[in-house]
BAVO-882547 format. One record per residue (C-alpha): x, y, z; residue number from 0; residue in one letter. Coordinates in pm, whole numbers, plus 32768, in hexadecimal, padded with zeros to 4 digits. Example, Ala and Ser with C-alpha at 12.3 -4.5 7.8 and 13.67 -1.06 7.14 Angstrom:
2
84CE  7E3E  830C  0  a;
8557  7F96  82CA  1  s;
// end
This chain:
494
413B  E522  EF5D  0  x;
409D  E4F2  F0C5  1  x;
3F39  E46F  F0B0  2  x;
3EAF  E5C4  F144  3  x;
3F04  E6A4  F033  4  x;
3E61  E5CB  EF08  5  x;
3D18  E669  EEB3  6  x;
3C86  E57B  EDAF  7  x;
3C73  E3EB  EDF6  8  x;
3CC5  E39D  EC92  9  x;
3E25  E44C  ED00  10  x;
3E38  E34A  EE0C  11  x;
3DE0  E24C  ED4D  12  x;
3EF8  E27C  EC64  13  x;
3FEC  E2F3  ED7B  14  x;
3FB5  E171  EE35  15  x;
3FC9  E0CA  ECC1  16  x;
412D  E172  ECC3  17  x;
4176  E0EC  EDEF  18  x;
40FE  DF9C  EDAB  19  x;
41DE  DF8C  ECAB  20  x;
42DA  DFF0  ED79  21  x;
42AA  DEDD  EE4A  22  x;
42B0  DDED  ED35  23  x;
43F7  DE63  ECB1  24  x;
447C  DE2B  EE1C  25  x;
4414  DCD3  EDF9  26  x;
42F1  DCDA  EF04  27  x;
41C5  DCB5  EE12  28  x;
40A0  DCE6  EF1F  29  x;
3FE2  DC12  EE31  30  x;
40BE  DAE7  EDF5  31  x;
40A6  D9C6  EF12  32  x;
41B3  D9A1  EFE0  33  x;
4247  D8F8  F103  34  x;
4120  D8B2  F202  35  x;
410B  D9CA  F2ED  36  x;
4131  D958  F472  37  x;
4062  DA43  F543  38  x;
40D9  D9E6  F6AA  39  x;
3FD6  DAEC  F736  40  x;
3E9A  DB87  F72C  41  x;
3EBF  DD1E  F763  42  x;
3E0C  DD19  F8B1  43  x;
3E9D  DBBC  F944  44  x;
3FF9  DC37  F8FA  45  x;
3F8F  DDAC  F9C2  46  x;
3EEF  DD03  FACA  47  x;
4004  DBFF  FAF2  48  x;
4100  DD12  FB02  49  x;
402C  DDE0  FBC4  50  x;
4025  DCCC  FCD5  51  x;
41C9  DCC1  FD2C  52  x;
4264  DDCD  FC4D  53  x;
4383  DD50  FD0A  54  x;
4396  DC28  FC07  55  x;
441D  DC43  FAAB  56  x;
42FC  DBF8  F9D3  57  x;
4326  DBB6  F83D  58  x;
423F  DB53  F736  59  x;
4194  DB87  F5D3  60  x;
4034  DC50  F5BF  61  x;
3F9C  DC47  F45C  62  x;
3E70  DD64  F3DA  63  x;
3E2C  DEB8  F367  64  x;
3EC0  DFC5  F38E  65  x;
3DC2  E0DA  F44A  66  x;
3E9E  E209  F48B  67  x;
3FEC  E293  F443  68  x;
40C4  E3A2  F4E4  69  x;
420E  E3E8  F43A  70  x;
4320  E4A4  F4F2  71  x;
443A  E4A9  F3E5  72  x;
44F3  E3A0  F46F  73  x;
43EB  E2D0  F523  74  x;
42A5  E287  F50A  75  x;
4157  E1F6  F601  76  x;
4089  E147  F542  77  x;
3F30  E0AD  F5AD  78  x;
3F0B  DF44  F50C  79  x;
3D7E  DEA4  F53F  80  x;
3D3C  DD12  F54C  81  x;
3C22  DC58  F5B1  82  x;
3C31  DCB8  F715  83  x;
3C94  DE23  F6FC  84  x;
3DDB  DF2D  F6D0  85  x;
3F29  DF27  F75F  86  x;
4020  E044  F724  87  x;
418C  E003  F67F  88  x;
42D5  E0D2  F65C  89  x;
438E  E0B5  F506  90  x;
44FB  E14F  F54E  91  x;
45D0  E196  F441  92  x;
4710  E15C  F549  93  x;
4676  E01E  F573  94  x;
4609  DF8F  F439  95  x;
4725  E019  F34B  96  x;
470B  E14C  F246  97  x;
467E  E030  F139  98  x;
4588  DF8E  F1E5  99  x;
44F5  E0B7  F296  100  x;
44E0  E16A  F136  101  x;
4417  E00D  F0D5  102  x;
433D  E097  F205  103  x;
42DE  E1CB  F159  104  x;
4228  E100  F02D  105  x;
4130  E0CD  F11F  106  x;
3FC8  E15B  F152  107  x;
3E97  E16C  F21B  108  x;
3DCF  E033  F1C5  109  x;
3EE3  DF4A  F178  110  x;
3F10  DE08  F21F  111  x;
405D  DD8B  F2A1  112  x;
40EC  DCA1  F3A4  113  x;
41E0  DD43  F49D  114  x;
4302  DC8F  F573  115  x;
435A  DD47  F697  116  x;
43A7  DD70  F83A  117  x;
4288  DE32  F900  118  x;
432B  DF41  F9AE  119  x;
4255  E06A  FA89  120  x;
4272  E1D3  FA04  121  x;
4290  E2EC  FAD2  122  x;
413E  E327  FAD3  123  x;
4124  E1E9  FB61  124  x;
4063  E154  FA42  125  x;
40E6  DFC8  F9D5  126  x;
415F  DFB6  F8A7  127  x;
4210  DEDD  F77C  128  x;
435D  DF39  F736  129  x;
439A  DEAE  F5BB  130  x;
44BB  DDD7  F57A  131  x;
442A  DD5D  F409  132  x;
42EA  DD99  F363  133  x;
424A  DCF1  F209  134  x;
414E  DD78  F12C  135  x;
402F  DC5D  F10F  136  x;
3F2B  DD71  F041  137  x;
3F35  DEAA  EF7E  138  x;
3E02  DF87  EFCE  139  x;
3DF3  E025  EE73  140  x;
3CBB  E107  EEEE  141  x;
3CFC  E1EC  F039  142  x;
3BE8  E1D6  F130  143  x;
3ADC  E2BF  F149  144  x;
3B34  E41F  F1C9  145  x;
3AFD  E42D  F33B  146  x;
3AE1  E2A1  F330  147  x;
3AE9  E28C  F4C5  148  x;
3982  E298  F513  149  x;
38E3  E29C  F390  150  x;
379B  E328  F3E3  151  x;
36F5  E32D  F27E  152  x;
35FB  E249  F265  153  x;
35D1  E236  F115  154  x;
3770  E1B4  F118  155  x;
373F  E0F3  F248  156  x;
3657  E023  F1B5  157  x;
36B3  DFEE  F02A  158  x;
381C  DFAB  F09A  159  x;
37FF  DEFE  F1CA  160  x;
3987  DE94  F196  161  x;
39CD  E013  F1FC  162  x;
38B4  E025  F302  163  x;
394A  DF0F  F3AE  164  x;
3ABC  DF93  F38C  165  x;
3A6F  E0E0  F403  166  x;
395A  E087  F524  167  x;
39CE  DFAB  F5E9  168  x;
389D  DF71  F6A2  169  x;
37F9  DEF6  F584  170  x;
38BF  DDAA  F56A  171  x;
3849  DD7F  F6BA  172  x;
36ED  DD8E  F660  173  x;
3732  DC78  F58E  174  x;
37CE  DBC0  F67A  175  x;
36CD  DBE1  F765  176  x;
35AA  DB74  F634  177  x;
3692  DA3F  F603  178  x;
3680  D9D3  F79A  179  x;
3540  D9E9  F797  180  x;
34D6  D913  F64D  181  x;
35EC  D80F  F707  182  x;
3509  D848  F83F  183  x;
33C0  D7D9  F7AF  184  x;
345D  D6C5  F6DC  185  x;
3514  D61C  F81B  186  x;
33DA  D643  F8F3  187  x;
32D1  D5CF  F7FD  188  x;
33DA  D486  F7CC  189  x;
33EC  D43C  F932  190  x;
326A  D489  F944  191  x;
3258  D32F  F813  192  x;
3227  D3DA  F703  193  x;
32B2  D3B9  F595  194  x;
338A  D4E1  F4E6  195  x;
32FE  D48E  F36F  196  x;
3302  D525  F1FB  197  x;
31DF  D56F  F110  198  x;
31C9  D5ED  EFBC  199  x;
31F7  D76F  EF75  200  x;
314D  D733  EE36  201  x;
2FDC  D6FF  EE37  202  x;
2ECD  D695  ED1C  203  x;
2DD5  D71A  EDCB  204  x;
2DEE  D835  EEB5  205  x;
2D8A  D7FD  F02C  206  x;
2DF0  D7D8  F1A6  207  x;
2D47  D939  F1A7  208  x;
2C55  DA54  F122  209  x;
2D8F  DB1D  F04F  210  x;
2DD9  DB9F  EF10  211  x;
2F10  DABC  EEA4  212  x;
302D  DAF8  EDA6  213  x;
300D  DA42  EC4F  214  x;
313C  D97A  EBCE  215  x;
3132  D8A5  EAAB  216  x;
31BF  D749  EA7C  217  x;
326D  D713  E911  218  x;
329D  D5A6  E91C  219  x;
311E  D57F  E9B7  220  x;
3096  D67A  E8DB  221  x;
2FDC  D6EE  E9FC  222  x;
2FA5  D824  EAFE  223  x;
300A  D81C  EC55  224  x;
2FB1  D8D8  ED83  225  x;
30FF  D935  EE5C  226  x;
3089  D883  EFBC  227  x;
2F6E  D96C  F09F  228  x;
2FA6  D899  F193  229  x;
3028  D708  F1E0  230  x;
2EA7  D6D3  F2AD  231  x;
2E29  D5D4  F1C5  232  x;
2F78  D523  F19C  233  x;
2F97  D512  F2C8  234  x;
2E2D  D498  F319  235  x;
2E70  D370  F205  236  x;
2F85  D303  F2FF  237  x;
2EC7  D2E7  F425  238  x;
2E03  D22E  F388  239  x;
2F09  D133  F302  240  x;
2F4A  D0EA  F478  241  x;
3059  D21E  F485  242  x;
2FBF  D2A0  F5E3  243  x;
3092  D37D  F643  244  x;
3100  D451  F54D  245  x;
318C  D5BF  F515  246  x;
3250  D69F  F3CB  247  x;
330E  D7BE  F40B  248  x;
32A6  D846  F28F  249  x;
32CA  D982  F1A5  250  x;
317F  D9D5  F135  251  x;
3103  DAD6  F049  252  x;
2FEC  DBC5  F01B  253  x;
2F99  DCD0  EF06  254  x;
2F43  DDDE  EFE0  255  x;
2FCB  DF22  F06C  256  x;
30B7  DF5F  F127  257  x;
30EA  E022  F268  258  x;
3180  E00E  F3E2  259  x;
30F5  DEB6  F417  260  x;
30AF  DE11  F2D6  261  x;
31DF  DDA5  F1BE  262  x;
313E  DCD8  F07D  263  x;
3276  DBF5  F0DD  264  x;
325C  DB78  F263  265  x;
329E  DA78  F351  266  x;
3199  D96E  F417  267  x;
319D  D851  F4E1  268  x;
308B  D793  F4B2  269  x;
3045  D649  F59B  270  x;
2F44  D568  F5B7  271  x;
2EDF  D484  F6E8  272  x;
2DED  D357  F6CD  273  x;
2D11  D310  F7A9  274  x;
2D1D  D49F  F85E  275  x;
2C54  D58B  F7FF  276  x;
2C4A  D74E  F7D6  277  x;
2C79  D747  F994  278  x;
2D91  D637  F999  279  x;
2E32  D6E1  F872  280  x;
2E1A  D85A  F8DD  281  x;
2EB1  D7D0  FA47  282  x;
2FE7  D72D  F977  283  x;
301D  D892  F8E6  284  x;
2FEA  D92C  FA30  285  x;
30F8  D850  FA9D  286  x;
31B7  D875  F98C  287  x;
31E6  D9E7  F9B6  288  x;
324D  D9D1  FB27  289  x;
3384  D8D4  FABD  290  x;
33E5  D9C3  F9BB  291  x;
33C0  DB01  FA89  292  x;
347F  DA6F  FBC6  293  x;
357C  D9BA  FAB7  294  x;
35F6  DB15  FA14  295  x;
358C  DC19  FB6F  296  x;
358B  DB41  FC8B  297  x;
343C  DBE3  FCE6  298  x;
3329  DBC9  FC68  299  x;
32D6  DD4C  FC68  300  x;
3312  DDFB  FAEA  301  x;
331B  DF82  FAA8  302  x;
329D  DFA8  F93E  303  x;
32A7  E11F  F8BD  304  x;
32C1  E1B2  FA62  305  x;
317F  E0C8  FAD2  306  x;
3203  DFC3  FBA7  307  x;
30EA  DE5E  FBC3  308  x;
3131  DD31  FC3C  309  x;
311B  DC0D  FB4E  310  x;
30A1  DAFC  FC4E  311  x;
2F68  DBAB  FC95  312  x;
2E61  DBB9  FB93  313  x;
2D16  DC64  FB85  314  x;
2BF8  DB8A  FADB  315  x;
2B03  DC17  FA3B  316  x;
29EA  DB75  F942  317  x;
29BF  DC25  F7E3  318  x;
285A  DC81  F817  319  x;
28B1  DD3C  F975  320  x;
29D2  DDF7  F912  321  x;
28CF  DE84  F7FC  322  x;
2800  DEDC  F90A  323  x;
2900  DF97  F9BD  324  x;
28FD  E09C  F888  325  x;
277C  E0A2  F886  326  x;
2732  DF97  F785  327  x;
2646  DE59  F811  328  x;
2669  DD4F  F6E2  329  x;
2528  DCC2  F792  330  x;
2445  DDFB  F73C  331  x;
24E4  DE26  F5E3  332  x;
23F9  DD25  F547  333  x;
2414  DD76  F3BD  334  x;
2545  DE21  F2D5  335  x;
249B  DF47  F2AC  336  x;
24DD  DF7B  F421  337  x;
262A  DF24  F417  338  x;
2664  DFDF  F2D3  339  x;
25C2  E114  F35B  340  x;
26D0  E111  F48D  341  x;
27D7  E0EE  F395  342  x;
2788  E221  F2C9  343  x;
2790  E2CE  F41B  344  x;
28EA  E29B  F448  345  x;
2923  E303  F2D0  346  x;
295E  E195  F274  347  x;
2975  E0B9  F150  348  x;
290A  DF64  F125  349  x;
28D8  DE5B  F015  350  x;
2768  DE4E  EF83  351  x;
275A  DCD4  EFF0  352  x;
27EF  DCD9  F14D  353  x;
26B0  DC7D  F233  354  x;
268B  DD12  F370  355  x;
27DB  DC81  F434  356  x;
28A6  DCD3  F301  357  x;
2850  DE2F  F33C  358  x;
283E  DE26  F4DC  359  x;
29C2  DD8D  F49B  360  x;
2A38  DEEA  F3C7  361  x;
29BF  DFA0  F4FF  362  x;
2A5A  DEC4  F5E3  363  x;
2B8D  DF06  F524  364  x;
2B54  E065  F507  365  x;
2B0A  E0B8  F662  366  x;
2B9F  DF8E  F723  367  x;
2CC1  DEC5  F6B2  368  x;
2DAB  DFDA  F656  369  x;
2D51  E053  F7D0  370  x;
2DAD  DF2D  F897  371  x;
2EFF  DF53  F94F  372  x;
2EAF  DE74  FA97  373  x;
2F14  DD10  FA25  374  x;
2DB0  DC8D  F9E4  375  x;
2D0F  DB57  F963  376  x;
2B9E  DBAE  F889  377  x;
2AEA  DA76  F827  378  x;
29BC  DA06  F7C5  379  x;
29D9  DA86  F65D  380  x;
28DE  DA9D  F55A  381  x;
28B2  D998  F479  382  x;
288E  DA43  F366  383  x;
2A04  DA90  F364  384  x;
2A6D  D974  F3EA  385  x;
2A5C  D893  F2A9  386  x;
2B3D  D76F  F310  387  x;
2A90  D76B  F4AB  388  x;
29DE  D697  F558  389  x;
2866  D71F  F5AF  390  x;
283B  D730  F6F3  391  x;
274A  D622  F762  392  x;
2651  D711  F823  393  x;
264F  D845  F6FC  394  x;
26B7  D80F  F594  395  x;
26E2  D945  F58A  396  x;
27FB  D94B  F647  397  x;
296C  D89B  F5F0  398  x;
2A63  D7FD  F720  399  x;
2B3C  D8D8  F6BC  400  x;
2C20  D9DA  F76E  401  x;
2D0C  DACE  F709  402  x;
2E36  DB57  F7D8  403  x;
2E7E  DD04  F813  404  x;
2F85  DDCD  F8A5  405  x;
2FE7  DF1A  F855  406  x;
2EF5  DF79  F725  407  x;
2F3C  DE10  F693  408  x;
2EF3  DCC1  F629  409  x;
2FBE  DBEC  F6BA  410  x;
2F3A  DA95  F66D  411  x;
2DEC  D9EF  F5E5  412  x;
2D7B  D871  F640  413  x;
2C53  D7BD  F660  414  x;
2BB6  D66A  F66D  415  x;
2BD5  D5E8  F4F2  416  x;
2A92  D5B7  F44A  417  x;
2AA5  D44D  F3EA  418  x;
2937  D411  F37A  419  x;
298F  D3DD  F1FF  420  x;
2844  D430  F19B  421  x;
283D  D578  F260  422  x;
29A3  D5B5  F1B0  423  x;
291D  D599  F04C  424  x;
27F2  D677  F096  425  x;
28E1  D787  F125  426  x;
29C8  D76C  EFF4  427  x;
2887  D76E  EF06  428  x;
2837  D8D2  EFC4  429  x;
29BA  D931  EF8A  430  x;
2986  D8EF  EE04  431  x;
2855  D9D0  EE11  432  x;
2929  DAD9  EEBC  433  x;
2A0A  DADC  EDCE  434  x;
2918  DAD7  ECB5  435  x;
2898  DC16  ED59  436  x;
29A7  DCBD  ED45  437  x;
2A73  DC5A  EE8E  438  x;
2BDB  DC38  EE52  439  x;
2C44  DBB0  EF92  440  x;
2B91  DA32  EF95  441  x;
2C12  D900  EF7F  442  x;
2BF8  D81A  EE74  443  x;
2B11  D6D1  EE6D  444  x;
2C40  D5C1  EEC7  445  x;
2B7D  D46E  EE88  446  x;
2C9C  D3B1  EEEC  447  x;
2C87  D457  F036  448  x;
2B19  D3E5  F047  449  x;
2B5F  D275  EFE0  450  x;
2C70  D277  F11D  451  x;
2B68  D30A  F1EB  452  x;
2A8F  D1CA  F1AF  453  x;
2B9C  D0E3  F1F3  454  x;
2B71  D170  F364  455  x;
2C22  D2A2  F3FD  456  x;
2C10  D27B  F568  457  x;
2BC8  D378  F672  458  x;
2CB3  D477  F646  459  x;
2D6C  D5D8  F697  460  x;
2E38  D6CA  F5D8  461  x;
2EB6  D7FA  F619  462  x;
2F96  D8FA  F528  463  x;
3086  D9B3  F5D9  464  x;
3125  DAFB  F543  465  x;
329C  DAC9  F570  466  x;
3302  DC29  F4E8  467  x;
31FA  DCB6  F5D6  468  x;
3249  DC02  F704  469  x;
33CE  DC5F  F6B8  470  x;
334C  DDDE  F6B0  471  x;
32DA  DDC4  F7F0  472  x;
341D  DD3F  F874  473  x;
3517  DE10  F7E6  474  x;
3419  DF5A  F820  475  x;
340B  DFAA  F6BA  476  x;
32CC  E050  F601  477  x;
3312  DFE0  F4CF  478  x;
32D6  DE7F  F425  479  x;
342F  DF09  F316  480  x;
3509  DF09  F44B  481  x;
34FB  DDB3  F4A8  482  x;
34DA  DD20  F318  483  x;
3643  DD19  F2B5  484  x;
35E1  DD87  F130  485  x;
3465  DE19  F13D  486  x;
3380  DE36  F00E  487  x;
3413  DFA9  EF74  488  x;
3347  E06C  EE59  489  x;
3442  E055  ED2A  490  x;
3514  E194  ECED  491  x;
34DD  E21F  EB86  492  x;
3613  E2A3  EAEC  493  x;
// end
């Protein structure tokens, strides 16, 4: 029964069970190790090789999945896929015998096999694999997806990335590309002196930022744990061990929603410099960005979503300013009420114990952030919101803080690290009020943190850097699930 008259999968389940054991009763148990498999060539080396002097005789042993299959009665083209793409080979019954060309016709899309062969050109011109032996290595027992070559359901595409990645190509690349540049960041920032390090994922007390965090509990402890927010405070406790140069590449996790930009489960570096500060800090990830843009493009120019910027030229822009630009002076907004009554203009909520630049940062949200697509710096941040910042020295108000934009996002957030231990234990007093209020996104009062604090953190910068972000912007993608190889999915109910 050919594959494109069976109407229900169950049926082709069974059908490749049969066949399976048809292959065991031959003696070639796909299942069962065997002999080591010597792959001489890669699909596309052994093409291009060929494709250089087709006047040579060229042999060798590709290994993958089968893609595609034509049958002709007595010959078959069949499409096999490896890590660096498809080649085409020619199964001949005149040339592989009545028995093992029957063995042939066990096969199915989605197997994986090893083929032994001389590349030949067709008439069509097109190189090609002409089979002298072939081995099952794996029986597919499911078939792939109907119209598998370019799966476009996204639903599919991203519970079972296994048949997203076998049916888009492209996607693998994606990966690829999200792999460079992580290799990118971690090669520069070593040659730059710094220190690739681990910290826990597992926190007693939730902190490194103002998030609701995932509760785990600890049997042997007896205790609850908070799945890491963030590695800031970890981090921080290194620097000041005498760890000055420091970065993680870390998972972190957030309860909240999710949408185009924002997975509970996500990817940051985080780095800290002693001895710089929020300018020498947002310069390193100006930097930063240029390496990694000219690594993977050669340029330095991106198109994101059909706008084309250029990532070595920044606009700067201070928090209070860009607020202006939309009508809103912080400096004439003296009380809450103000602010509040601006708010409610726009139709928005807010907390009953955000103060006034808890409620000017919703708007800037609201009417500025999402709206940024020039690569911008904003700094100058409110303190209010800045909870682990240093106060600027000339308005406590403010935070040396910036945050990083391009196209609608948040690319990165760093700042000059409040290391005034007193100051810190206020700030996570007012966090514990928060939260007593009703805020769910605080962090916890971390008196270990504190006591490290008085030990002496010197002057330093951090800076958190979105890595699924940045990798959106690099492989064009408007979607945070396209470049997470298994995103956060709502459970299906059966």
């Amino acid at each position: 029964m050919s594959q494109e008259i069976i109407q229900n999968p169950s049926d082709e389940h069974s059908i490749r069970l049969q066949k399976l054991e048809s292959w065991q009763q031959l003696g070639h148990d796909p299942f069962i190790s065997k002999a080591k498999t010597t792959r001489t060539h890669f699909s596309q080396d052994l093409v291009q090789t060929f494709t250089k002097d087709t006047e040579v005789s060229i042999e060798g042993t590709v290994a993958g999945r089968i893609v595609l299959k034509r049958d002709f009665g007595k010959a078959a083209f069949v499409s096999i896929r490896d890590e660096n793409g498809d080649i085409q080979v020619y199964f001949k019954k005149d040339i592989l015998g009545d028995q093992v060309f029957e063995e042939y016709k066990l096969l199915d899309l989605g197997d994986i096999v090893s083929i032994t062969g001389k590349m030949f050109l067709t008439q069509k011109g097109e190189p090609t694999l002409q089979v002298t032996a072939f081995q099952i290595l794996t029986k597919a027992l499911r078939p792939l997806p109907e119209k598998f070559h370019g799966l476009e359901d996204i639903e599919t595409r991203y519970r079972k990335r296994y048949l997203d990645l076998i049916s888009n190509t492209h996607v693998k690349e994606s990966f690829i590309i999200r792999s460079k540049l992580i290799h990118i960041i971690r090669d520069t920032l070593s040659k730059q002196g710094f220190l690739e390090v681990e910290t826990p994922m597992m926190h007693p007390v939730p902190g490194g930022a103002a998030a609701k965090p995932f509760i785990t509990h600890h049997n042997s402890l007896g205790a609850d744990y908070y799945l890491r927010i963030a590695p800031e405070l970890y981090l921080k406790r290194l620097v000041i061990g005498g760890m000055h140069k420091v970065f993680e590449i870390n998972r972190n996790f957030r309860n909240e929603g999710i949408d185009s930009t924002h997975n509970p489960e996500f990817t940051m570096l985080e780095l800290y410099d002693a001895y710089s500060d929020w300018r020498g800090i947002a310069d390193l990830f100006l930097s930063l960005v240029q390496t990694v843009a000219l690594s993977l493009n050669q340029s330095t120019k991106i198109v994101y979503q059909g706008t084309e910027v250029d990532i070595a030229q920044w606009k700067e822009i201070s928090y209070s300013d860009a607020l202006k630009e939309k009508g809103i002076d912080p400096v004439k907004i003296t009380t809450r009420e103000q602010a509040l009554e601006i708010a409610e203009k726009y139709h928005l909520e807010v907390s009953k114990d955000m103060g006034k630049w808890g409620i000017l940062a919703v708007l800037f949200d609201h009417l500025i952030a999402d709206n940024i697509i020039e690569p911008t710096i904003v700094f100058d941040y409110p303190a209010e919101i800045s909870p682990l910042s240093k106060r600027k020295a000339d308005n406590p108000d403010l935070a040396e803080r910036f945050e990083a934009y391009a196209f609608g996002m948040e690319i990165c957030n760093g700042f000059s690290e409040l290391n005034n231990p007193l100051t810190q234990k206020q700030v996570f007093e007012d966090q514990i009020t928060r939260k007593e209020n009703g805020d769910e996104e605080t962090m916890g009062f971390d008196e270990d943190y504190i006591e490290a604090l008085e030990q002496g953190l010197p002057p330093t910068g951090g800076i958190g850097i979105g890595i699924d972000r940045l990798t959106m912007i690099f492989i064009d993608s408007p979607s945070i699930r396209d470049v997470i190889l298994f995103p956060t999915m709502k459970k299906i109910i059966q």
